[in-house]
Structures are given as structure tokens and as C-alpha cells.
N, C-alpha and C positions, 0 to 999 in steps of 0.2 A: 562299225556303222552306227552304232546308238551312242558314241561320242560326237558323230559328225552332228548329227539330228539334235543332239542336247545343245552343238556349240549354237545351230541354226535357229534354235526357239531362244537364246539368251534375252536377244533385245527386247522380243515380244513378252511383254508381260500381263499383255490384256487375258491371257489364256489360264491365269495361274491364281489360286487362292480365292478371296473375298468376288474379285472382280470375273471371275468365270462362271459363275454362279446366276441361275436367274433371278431377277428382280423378285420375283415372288419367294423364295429363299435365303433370300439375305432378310426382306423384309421379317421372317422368321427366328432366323437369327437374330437377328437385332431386336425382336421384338425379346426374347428371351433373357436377352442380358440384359436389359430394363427390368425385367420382372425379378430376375436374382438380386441384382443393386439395389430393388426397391426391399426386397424381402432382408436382405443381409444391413440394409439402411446406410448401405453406401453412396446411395443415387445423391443426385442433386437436385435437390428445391430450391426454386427460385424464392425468394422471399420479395414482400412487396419491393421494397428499393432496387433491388435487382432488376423485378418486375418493370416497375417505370422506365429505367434509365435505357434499359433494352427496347420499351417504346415508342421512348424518346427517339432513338441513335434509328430506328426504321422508320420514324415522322419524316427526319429530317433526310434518309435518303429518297423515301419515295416524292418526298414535296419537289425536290431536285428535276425530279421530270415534267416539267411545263405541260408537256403533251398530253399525259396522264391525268394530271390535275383539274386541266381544262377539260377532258374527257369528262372528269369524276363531275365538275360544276355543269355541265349541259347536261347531263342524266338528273342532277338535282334540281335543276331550273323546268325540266320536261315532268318531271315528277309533282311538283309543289304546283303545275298547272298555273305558273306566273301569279299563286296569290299574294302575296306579297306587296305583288306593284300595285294590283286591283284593290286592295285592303288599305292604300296608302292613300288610293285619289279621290 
């Protein structure tokens, strides 16, 4: 019987390892092996060029969304209280 039951959970793998674990848990984990890699100074440091190029490559996908953009420009334009154009005339 506990060969049938093993063959029956093969596909599902959501139940098994990293992924069965609650989020609060993993977060723990994960949180831990940053702290050893930082301690052992294995971890990775971004250094500035890194730095940039990385948010570069997120400028250029979040600009991609029109929708977004224009969201971000009407929150800027409600903010700044239209001085700008008032300042101009």
C-alpha cells in the first residue's frame, strides 16, 4: 500500500521540501544563509556598476508600461499643485 501512495504523490511536488514550508519559514531560512555567506564573505556585493546596470535594465522595463507611467505622471502633476504652468504665466 505505501508504494501505491508514493507512486500517487510523484507528480505533486508542491508538498515536498523548500516549497511545503510556510512562507514565514522559508523566509527564516533564507534569511540564514545570507547571514553565513555574509559571515564566511561568500555573499555577493553588488558594487556600483553592477549597481547601475541593474537599474538601468528595471528603468527600462518598468518605462514599458504606458499605463504605469502615466499613472506615475498624474500623481506628479496632482502633487506639484500644477505649479509649474502657474510659475510659467
Amino acid at each position: 500500500m505505501q508504494d501505491q501512495d508514493h507512486r500517487t504523490n510523484r507528480g505533486n511536488t508542491a508538498n515536498r521540501g523548500f516549497a511545503s514550508m510556510d512562507p514565514e519559514r522559508q523566509r527564516e531560512i533564507a534569511r540564514e544563509g545570507g547571514k553565513a555567506a555574509h559571515e564566511k564573505g561568500t555573499a555577493h556585493e553588488f558594487d556600483s556598476e553592477e549597481a547601475r546596470e541593474a537599474g538601468r535594465k528595471g528603468g527600462e522595463v518598468v518605462s514599458q508600461n504606458r499605463e504605469h507611467m502615466a499613472e506615475i505622471g498624474r500623481k506628479g502633476g496632482q502633487s506639484s499643485g500644477g505649479n509649474r504652468r502657474q510659475a510659467g504665466e
